[in-house]
N, C-alpha and C positions, 0 to 999 in steps of 0.2 A: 578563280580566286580560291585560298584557302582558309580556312575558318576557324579558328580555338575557341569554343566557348566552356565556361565555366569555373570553380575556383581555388581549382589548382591547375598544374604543371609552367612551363616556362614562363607563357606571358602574364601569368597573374602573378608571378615572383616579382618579374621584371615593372610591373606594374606598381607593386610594390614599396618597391626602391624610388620610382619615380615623385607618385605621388597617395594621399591620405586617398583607401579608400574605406568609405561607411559600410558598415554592419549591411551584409546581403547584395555585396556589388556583384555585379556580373560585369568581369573583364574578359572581352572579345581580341583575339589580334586578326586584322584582315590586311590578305595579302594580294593587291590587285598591281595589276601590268600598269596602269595608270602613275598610281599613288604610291607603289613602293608598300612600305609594313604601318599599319596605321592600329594606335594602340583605342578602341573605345572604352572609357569607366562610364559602364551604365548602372548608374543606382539610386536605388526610389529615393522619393520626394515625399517630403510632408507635405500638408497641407498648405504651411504659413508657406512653403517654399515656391509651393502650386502658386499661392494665390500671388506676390511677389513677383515671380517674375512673368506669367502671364498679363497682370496688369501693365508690364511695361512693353512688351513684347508682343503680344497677340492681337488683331484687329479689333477684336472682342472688348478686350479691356479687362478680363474676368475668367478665374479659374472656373471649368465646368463642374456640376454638380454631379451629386451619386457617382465621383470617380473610385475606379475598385482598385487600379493599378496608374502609376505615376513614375517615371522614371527620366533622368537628368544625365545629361554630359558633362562632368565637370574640366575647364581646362586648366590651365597654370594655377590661375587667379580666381576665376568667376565660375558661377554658372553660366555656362551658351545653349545649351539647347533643352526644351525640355518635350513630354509628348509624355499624355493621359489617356484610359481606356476608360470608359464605365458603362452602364447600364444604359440603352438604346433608351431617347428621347419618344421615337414612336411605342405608344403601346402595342402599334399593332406586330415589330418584333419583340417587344414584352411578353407576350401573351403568343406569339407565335412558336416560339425557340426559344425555351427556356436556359439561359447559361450567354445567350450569344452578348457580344462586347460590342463599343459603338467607342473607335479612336476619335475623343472629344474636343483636342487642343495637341498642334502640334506648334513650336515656335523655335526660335532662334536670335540671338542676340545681331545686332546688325554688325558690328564689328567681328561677328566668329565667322571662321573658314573651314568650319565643318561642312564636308559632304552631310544636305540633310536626310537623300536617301540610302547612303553607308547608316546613317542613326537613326530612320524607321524601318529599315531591315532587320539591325541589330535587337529592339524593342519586340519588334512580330516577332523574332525567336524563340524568346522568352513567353509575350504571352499567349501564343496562338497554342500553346500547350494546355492552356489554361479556359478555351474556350470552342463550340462549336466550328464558330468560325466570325470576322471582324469582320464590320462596313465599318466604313466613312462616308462624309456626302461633301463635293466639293461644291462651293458655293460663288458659281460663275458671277454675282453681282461683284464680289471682292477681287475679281481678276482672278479664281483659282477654279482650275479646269483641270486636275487629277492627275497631273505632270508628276509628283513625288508619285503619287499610287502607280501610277503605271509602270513606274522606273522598279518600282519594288515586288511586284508581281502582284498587285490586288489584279481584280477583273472588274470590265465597267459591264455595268449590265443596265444602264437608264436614267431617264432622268425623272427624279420624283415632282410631280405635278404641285402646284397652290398649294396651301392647305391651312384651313383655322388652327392657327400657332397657340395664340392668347388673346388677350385682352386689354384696351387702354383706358384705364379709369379715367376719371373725371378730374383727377390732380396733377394728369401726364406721366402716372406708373402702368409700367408695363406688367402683366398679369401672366405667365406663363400657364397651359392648360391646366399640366401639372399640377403648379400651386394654386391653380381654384381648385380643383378637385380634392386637395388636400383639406382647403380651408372653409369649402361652400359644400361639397359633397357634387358639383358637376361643375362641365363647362362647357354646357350644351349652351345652343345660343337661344331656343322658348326660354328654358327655366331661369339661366343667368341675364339675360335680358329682361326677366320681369321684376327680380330682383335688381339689378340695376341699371335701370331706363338707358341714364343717362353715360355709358360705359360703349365702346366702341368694339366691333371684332378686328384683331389684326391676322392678316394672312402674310403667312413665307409664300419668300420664293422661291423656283423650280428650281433644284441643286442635283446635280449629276452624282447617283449613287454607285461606290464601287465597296466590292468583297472581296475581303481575302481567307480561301478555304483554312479551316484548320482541321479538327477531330473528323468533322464531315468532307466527305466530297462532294467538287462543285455540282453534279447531277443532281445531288440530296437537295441541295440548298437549292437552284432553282424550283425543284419540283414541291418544298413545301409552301 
């Protein structure tokens, strides 16, 4: 296949003409034996726009938090697809690799016939320049076992075990680590259990983590 990125020459004229594109698009044209010439407008997302159409869209229900980068397919009419990067949920690559990205929400409209791994190709282009290097974690409860990642060259490298997520209060709110530790200063289970007796631990489930190299190579990234 062959690949135009950026915003000039032919197919961002042609693009153009076709349709409105926002302040900072990155139009891609790809050329595959399959599909013929396929034009993608990939260009960021607000917020309201995150939150919008992931509530309708996403199994979630809910745009993810500390997202650093955001970016949408626009087609005719609507937004179809959209897919967010931001800051790893685990502290432990917080504090491991500082810079690395965590692809937080990928979706699509049920009525669009976008290839979704042509539009997380398209996306890594852009922002794997922008970081060490990306995980995702697919989350086998929801039926999803890393079929877009692997179509797009992430590497699986495991699956991550249990692990204390958060908290369920006593009124049926769910407490992410995160925000206790924001709001209480831990979310250890001695200290936050003796502050709140009557508060529950919730643990995730085992979810298959995949990488995709960017500034580092894959050797690096195993061996930190």
């Amino acid at each position: 296949s062959r690949t135009v990125l950026g915003t000039g020459g032919s197919a961002y004229r042609r693009a153009q003409k076709r349709s409105f594109l926002p302040y900072g698009s990155r139009v891609i044209e790809r050329r595959c034996a399959d599909h013929g010439s396929v034009m993608l407008n990939l260009s960021p997302l607000s917020r309201l726009e995150q939150q919008a159409f992931f509530a309708v869209n996403h199994y979630l229900g809910k745009a993810a938090s500390a997202t650093e980068y955001a970016y949408g397919w626009r087609g005719k009419t609507q937004l179809e697809a959209a897919i967010s990067f931001g800051v790893p949920v685990s502290r432990n690559w917080r504090t491991r690799v500082p810079g690395v990205l965590e692809l937080t929400r990928l979706a699509k409209s049920e009525d669009s016939s976008l290839l979704l791994s042509m539009f997380v190709s398209t996306a890594l282009r852009v922002v794997v320049q922008k970081a060490p290097f990306i995980i995702s974690y697919a989350d086998w409860t929801q039926g999803h076992h890393g079929g877009i990642y692997q179509a797009t060259n992430f590497v699986y490298v495991g699956s991550r075990p249990s692990r204390h997520t958060g908290w369920r209060t006593d009124t049926g709110e769910y407490l992410h680590c995160r925000t206790c530790n924001g709001r209480y200063g831990t979310s250890g289970g001695a200290r936050l259990g003796a502050m709140f007796p009557t508060w529950t631990p919730v643990f995730g489930k085992e979810k298959h983590l995949y990488i995709y190299p960017g500034q580092w190579r894959l050797k690096k990234i195993l061996n930190t």
